[in-house]
Residue frames relative to the residue before (quaternion, step in Angstrom):
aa qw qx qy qz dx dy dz
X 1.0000 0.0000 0.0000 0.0000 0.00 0.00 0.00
X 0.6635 0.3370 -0.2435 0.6220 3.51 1.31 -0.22
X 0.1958 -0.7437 0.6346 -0.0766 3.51 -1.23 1.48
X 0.1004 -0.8395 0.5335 0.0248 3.65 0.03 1.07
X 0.2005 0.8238 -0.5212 0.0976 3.73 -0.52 0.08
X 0.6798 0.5611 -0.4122 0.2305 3.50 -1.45 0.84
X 0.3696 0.7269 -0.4636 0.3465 2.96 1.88 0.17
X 0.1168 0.7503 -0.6468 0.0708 3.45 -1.56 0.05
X 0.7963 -0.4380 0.3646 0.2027 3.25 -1.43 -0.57
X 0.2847 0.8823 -0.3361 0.1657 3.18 0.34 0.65
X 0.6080 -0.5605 0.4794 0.2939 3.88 -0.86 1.34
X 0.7324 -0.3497 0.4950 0.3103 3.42 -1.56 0.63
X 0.8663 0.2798 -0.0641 0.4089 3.60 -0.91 0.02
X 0.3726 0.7490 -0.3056 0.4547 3.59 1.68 -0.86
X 0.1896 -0.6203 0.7189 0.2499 3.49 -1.93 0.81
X 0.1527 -0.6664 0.7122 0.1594 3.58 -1.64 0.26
X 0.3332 -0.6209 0.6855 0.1831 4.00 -1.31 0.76
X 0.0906 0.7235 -0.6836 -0.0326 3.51 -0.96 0.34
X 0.0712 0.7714 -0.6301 -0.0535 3.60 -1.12 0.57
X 0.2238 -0.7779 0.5626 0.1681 2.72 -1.28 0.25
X 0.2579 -0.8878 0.3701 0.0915 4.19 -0.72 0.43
X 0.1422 0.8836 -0.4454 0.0235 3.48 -0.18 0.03
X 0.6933 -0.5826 0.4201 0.0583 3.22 -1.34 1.03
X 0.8551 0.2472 -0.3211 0.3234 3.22 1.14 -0.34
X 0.6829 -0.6659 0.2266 0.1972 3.38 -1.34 0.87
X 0.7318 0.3437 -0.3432 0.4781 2.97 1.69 0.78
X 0.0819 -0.9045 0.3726 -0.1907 3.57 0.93 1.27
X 0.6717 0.4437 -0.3497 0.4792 3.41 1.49 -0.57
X 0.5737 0.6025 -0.3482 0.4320 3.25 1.84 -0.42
X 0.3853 0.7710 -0.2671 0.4309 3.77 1.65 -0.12
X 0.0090 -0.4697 0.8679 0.1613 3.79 -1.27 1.38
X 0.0341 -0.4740 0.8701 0.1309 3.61 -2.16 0.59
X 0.2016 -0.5248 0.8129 -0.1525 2.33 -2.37 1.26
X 0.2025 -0.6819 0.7026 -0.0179 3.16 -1.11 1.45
X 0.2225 -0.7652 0.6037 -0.0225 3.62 -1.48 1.33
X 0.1378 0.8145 -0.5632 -0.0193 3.67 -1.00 -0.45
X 0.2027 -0.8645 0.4599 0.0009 3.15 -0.74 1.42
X 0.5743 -0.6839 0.3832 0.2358 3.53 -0.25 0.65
X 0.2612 -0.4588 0.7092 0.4672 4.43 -0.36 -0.64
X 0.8835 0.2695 -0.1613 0.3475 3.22 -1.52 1.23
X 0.8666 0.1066 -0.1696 0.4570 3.30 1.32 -0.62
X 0.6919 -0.4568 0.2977 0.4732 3.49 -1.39 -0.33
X 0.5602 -0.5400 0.4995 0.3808 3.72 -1.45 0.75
X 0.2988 -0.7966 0.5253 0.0161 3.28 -0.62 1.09
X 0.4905 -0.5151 0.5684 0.4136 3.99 -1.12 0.30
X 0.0354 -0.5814 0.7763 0.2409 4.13 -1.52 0.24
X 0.8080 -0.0767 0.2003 0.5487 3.34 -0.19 -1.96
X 0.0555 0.7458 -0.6333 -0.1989 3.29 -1.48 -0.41
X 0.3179 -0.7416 0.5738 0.1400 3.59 -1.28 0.25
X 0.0748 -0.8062 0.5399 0.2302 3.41 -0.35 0.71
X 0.7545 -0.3476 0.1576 0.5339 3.61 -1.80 0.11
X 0.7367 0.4541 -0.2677 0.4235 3.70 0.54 -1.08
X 0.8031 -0.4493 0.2725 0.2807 3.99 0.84 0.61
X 0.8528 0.3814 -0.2208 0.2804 3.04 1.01 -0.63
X 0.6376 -0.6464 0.3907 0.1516 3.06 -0.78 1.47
X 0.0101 0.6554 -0.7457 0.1195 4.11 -1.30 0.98
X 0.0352 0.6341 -0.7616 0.1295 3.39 -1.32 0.89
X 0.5066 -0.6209 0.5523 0.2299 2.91 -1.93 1.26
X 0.7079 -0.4419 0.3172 0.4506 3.87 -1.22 0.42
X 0.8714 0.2331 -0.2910 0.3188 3.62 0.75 -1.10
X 0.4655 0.6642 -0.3668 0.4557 3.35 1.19 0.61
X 0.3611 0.8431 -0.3267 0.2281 3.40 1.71 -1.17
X 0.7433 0.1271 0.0259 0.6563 4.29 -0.54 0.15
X 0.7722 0.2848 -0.3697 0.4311 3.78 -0.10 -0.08
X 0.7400 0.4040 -0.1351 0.5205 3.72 0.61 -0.66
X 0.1771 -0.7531 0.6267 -0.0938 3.42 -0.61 1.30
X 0.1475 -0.6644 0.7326 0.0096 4.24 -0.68 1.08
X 0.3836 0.6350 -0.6705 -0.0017 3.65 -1.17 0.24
X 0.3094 -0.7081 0.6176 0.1465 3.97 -1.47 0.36
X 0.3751 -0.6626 0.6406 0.0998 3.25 -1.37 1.44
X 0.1277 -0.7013 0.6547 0.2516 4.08 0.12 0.42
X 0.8217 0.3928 -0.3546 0.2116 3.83 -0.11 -0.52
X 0.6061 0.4149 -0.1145 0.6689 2.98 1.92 0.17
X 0.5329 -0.6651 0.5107 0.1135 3.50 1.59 1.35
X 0.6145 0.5444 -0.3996 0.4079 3.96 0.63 0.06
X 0.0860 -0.6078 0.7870 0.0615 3.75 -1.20 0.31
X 0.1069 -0.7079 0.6974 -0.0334 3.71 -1.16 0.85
X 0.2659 -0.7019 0.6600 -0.0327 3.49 -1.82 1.09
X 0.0596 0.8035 -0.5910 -0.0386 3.20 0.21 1.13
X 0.1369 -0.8367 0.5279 0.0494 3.59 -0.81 1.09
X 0.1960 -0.8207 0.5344 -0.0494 3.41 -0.02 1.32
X 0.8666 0.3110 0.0380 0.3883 4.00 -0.96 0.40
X 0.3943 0.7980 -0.4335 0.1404 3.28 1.61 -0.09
X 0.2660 -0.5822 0.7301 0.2391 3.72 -1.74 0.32
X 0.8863 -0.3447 0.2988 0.0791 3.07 -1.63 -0.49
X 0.6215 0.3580 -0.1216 0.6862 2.60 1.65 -1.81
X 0.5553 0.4531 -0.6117 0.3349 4.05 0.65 0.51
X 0.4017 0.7157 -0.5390 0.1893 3.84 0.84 0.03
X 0.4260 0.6838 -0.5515 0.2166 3.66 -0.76 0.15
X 0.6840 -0.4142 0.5125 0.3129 3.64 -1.31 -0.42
X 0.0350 0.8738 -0.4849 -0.0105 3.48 -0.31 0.97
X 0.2357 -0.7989 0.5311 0.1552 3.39 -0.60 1.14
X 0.1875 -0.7679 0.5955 0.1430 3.42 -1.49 0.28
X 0.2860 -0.8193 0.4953 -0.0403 3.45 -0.51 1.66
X 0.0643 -0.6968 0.7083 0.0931 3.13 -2.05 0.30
X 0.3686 -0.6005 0.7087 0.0364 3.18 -1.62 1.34
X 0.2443 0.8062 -0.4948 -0.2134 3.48 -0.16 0.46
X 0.7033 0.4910 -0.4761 0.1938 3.39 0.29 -0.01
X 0.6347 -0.6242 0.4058 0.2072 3.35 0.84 1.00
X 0.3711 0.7929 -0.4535 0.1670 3.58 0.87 0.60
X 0.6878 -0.2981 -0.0538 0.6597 3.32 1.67 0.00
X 0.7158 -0.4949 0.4231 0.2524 3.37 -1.73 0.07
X 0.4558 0.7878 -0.3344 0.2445 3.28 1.01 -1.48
X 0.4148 -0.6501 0.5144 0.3752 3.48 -0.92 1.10
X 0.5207 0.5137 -0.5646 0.3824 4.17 1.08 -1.44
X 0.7985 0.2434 -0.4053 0.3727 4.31 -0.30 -1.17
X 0.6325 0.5487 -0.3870 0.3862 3.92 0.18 -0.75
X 0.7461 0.2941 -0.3851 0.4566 3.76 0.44 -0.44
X 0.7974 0.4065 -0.3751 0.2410 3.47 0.94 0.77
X 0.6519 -0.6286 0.1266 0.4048 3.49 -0.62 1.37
X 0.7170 0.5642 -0.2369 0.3339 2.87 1.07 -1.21
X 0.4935 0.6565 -0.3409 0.4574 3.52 1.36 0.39
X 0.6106 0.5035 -0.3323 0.5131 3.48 1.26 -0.88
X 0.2455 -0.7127 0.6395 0.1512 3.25 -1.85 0.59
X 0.7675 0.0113 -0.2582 0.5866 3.67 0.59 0.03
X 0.5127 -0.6196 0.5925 0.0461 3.21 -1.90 0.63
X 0.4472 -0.6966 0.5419 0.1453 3.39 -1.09 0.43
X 0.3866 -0.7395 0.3424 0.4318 3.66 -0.13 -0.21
X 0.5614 -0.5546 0.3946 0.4708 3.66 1.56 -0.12
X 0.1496 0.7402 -0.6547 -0.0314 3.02 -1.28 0.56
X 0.6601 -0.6530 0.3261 0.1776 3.32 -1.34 0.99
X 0.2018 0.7581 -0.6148 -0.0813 3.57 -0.78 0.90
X 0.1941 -0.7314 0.6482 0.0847 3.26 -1.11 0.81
X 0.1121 0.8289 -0.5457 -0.0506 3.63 -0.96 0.71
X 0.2512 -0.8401 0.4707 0.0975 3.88 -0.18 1.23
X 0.4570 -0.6398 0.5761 0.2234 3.24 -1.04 1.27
């Protein structure tokens, strides 16, 4: 039910759009939470938005990386601004739906989301 897309290549220093979409017709009722796992490592927290807007970002993503959500367009979007290297990995885009709270302590964890994107690839060369 989630459809990420926009990864790609991209040079040190480079911006990358990621979005992500869904189908369902209650999306404003949606915390999303964007992830990204490394080769080798664990799927880490980036950002998430909850239903009411507000906005959490992990430390190494902080000022460069920008989450925001189109509700009439069912879309959540990852601008990625400034990238290095070690942001390469696969980024998923999540949903929390039942909205049980905003808080960065429940939203930056996975185990909170109920559906999953399938991932989509960024790669960024130094």
């Amino acid at each position: 039910q989630l459809q990420a897309s926009g990864g790609g290549l991209v040079q040190a220093g480079g911006s990358l759009r990621l979005s992500c979409a869904t189908s369902g017709r209650t999306f404003s009722t949606y915390n999303m939470g964007w992830f990204r796992q490394a080769p080798g490592k664990q799927r880490e927290f980036v950002t998430a938005i909850s239903r009411n807007g507000n906005e959490h970002y992990s430390d190494s993503v902080k000022g460069r990386f920008t989450i925001s959500r189109d509700n009439a367009k069912n879309t959540v979007y990852l601008e990625m601004n400034s990238l290095k290297p070690e942001d390469t990995g696969v980024y998923y885009c999540a949903a929390e739906i039942s909205g049980y709270s905003g808080s960065y302590y429940y939203l930056s964890r996975p185990t909170e989301y109920d559906l999953w994107g399938q991932g989509t690839l960024v790669t960024v060369s130094s």
